[in-house]
C-alpha positions as CSV (number, residue, x, y, z in Angstrom):
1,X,89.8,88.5,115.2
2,X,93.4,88.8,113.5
3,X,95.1,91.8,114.1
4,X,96.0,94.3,110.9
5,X,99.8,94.0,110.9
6,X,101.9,91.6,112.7
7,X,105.6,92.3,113.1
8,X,108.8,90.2,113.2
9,X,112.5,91.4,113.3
10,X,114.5,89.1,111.8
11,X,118.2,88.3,113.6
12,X,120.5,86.0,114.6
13,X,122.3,85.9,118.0
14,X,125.5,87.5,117.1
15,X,122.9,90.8,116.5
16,X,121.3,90.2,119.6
17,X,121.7,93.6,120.8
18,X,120.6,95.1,117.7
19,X,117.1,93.2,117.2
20,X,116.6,94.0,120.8
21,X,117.1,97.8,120.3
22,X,115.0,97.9,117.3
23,X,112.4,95.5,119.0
24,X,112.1,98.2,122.0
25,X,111.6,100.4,119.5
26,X,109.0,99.2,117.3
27,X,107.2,98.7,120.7
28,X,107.4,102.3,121.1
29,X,105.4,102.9,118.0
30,X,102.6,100.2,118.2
31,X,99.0,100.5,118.1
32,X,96.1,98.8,118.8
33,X,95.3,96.4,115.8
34,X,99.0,95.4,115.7
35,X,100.6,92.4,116.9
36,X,104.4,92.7,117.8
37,X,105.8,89.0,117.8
38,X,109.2,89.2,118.4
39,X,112.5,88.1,117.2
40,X,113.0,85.2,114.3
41,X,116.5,84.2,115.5
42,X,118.6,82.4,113.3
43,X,118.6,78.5,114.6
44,X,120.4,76.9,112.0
45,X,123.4,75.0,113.1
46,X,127.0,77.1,112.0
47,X,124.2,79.8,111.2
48,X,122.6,80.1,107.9
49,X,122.7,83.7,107.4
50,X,119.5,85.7,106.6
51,X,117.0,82.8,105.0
52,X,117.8,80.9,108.4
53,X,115.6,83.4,110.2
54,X,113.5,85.0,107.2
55,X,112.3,81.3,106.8
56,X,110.6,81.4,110.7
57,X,109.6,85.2,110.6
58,X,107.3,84.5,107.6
59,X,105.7,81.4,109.2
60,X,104.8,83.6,112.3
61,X,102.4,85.4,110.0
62,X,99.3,85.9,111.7
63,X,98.2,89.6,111.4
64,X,96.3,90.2,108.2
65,X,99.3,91.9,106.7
66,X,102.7,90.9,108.1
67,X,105.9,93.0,108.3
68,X,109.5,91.5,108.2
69,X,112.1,93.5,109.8
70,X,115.8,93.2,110.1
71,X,118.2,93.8,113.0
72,X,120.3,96.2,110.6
73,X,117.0,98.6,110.1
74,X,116.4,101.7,111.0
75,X,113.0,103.3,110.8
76,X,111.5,106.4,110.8
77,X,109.0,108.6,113.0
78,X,105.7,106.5,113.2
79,X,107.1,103.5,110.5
80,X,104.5,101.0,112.0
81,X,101.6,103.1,111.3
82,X,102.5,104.6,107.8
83,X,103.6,100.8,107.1
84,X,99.6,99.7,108.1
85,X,98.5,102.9,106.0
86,X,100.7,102.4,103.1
87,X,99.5,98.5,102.6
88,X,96.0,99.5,102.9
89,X,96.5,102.3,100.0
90,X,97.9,99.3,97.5
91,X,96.3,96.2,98.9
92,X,97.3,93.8,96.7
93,X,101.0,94.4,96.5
94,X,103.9,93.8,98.1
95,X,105.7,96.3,99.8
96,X,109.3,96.8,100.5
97,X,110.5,100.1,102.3
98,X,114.1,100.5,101.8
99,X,115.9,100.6,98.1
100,X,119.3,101.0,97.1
101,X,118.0,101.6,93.0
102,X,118.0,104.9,90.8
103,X,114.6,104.7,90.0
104,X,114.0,105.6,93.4
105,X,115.6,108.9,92.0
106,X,113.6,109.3,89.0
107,X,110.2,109.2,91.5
108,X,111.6,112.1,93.1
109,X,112.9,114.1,90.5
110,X,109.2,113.4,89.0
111,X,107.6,114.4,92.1
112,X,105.6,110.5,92.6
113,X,105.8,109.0,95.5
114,X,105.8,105.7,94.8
115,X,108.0,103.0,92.5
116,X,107.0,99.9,90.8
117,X,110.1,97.6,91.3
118,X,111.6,95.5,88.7
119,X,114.6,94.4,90.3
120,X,112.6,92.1,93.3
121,X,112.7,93.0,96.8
122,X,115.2,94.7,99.3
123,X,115.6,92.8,102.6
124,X,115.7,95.0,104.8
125,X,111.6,95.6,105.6
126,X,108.8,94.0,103.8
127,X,105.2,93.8,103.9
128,X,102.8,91.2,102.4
129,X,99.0,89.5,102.6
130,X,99.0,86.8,105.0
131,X,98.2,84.1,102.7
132,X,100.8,85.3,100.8
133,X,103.6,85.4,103.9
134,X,102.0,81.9,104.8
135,X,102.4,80.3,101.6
136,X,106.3,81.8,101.0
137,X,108.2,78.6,103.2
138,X,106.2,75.9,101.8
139,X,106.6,77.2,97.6
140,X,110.5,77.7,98.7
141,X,111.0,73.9,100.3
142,X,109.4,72.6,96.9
143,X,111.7,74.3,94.3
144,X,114.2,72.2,93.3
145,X,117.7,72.3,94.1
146,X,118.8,72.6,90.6
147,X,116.7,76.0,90.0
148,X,118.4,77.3,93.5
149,X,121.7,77.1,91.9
150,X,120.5,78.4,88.9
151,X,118.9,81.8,90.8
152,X,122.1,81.7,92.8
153,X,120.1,81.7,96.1
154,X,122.5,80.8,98.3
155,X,121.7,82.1,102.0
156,X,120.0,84.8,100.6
157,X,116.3,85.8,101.7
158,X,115.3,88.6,99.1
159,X,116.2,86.7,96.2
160,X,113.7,84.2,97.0
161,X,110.9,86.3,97.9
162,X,111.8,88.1,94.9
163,X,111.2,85.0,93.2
164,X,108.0,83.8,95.2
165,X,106.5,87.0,94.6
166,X,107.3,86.9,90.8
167,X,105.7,83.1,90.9
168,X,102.6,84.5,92.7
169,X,102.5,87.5,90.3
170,X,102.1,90.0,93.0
171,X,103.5,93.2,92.2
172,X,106.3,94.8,94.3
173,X,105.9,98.6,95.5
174,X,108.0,101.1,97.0
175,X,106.8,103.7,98.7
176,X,109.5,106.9,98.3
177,X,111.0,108.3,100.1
178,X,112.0,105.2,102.2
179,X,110.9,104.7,105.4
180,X,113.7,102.5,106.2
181,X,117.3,102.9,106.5
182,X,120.2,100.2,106.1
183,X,122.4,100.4,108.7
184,X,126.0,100.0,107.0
185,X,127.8,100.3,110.6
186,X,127.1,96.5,111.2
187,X,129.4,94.4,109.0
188,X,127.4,92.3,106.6
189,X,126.3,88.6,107.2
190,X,126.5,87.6,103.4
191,X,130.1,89.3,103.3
192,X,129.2,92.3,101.3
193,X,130.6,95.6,101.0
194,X,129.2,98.4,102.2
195,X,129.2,99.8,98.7
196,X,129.3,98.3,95.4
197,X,130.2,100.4,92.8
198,X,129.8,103.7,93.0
199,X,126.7,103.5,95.2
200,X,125.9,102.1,99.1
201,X,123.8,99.3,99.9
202,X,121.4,102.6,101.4
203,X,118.4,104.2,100.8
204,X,118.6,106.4,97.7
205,X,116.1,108.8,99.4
206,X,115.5,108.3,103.3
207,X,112.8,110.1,105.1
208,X,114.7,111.5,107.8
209,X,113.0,112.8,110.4
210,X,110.0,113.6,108.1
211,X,106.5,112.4,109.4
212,X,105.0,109.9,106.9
213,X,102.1,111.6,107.1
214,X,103.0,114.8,105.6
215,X,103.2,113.2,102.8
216,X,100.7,113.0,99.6
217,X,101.1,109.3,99.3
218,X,98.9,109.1,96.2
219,X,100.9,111.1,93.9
220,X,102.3,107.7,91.6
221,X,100.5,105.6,93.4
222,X,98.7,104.7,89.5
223,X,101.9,105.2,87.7
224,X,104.7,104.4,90.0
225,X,107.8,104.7,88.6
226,X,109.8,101.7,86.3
227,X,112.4,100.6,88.0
């Protein structure tokens, strides 16, 4: 019998420390019914930033929802199980726990705790079906090259999930406040600034060290906010 979640963290070896810090921790926090994998590392020869290792944490699917971590995260109080509890309150969706957008904003100013992304994913933590994990590498190898260039893919990883997910018609949630923090104190492997415009590549809204489950997670969850 599969386990509920299995859990990846997704590095390279320059952020060896890192992964293993957050690793240790995410052991901390499992449960029976979750399957802790390890580390994706980043194998590609001269490195090939984060769709070098999101490419092998998504093959190592094997709960019956799988969670993609990276080294740069940092979670809250009991993410693994809010994480398992969230998927099973919006089954069919995709979730992604950390976002930089305003809508993120709007939720909370209208008191919902959940947003209905139109912008794709963030690639710091995300949560999908199996089949749906499974089938991500083998729709990516067939797109062809000149649709990569037009989607400006790059090394990027969320882009093309963003774009999977859009293929596959799977709606994208976020549950808000985030229960996952981008940590801006390790330089960027894409080369991006810690802020672009007038905003950080952060949370909007962060948990903190609020317990996920103090919160009512179904206000929004049937009209999640645009965004």
């Amino acid at each position: 019998m599969s386990a509920a979640l299995s859990v990846v963290v997704q590095s390279c070896p320059a952020r060896k420390d890192l992964a293993e810090a957050l690793l240790s921790r995410l052991a901390g926090m499992s449960a029976p019914g979750m399957d802790l994998l390890g580390i994706a590392w980043d194998e590609t020869p001269g490195g090939g930033g984060p769709w070098g290792s999101g490419q092998r944490a998504w093959a190592m699917a094997s709960g019956e929802r799988h969670l993609v971590i990276q080294d740069d995260a940092i979670v809250c109080q009991d993410f693994l199980g809010a994480a398992l509890m969230l998927s099973r309150l919006a089954p069919h969706a995709a979730l992604t726990f950390c976002a930089f957008n305003g809508a993120v904003e709007r939720a909370r100013a209208a008191g919902k705790h959940w947003v209905r992304s139109g912008v794709g994913a963030y690639g710091q933590a995300n949560l999908l079906k199996r089949e749906d994990a499974l089938g991500f590498v083998p729709w990516e190898a067939g797109v062809p090259e000149s649709e990569r260039v037009r989607l400006k893919w790059n090394r990027s990883d969320d882009r093309r999930l963003s774009a999977y997910l859009k293929h596959l018609r799977v709606p994208i949630l976020l549950p808000v406040p985030c229960l996952v923090q981008h940590d801006l104190v390790a330089p960027s492997l894409m080369g991006r600034p810690p802020k672009v415009g007038r905003y950080y590549r952060e949370a909007r809204w962060f948990i903190g060290d609020q317990s996920p489950f103090s919160i009512d997670w179904s206000r929004g969850l049937d009209s999640p906010e645009r965004g």
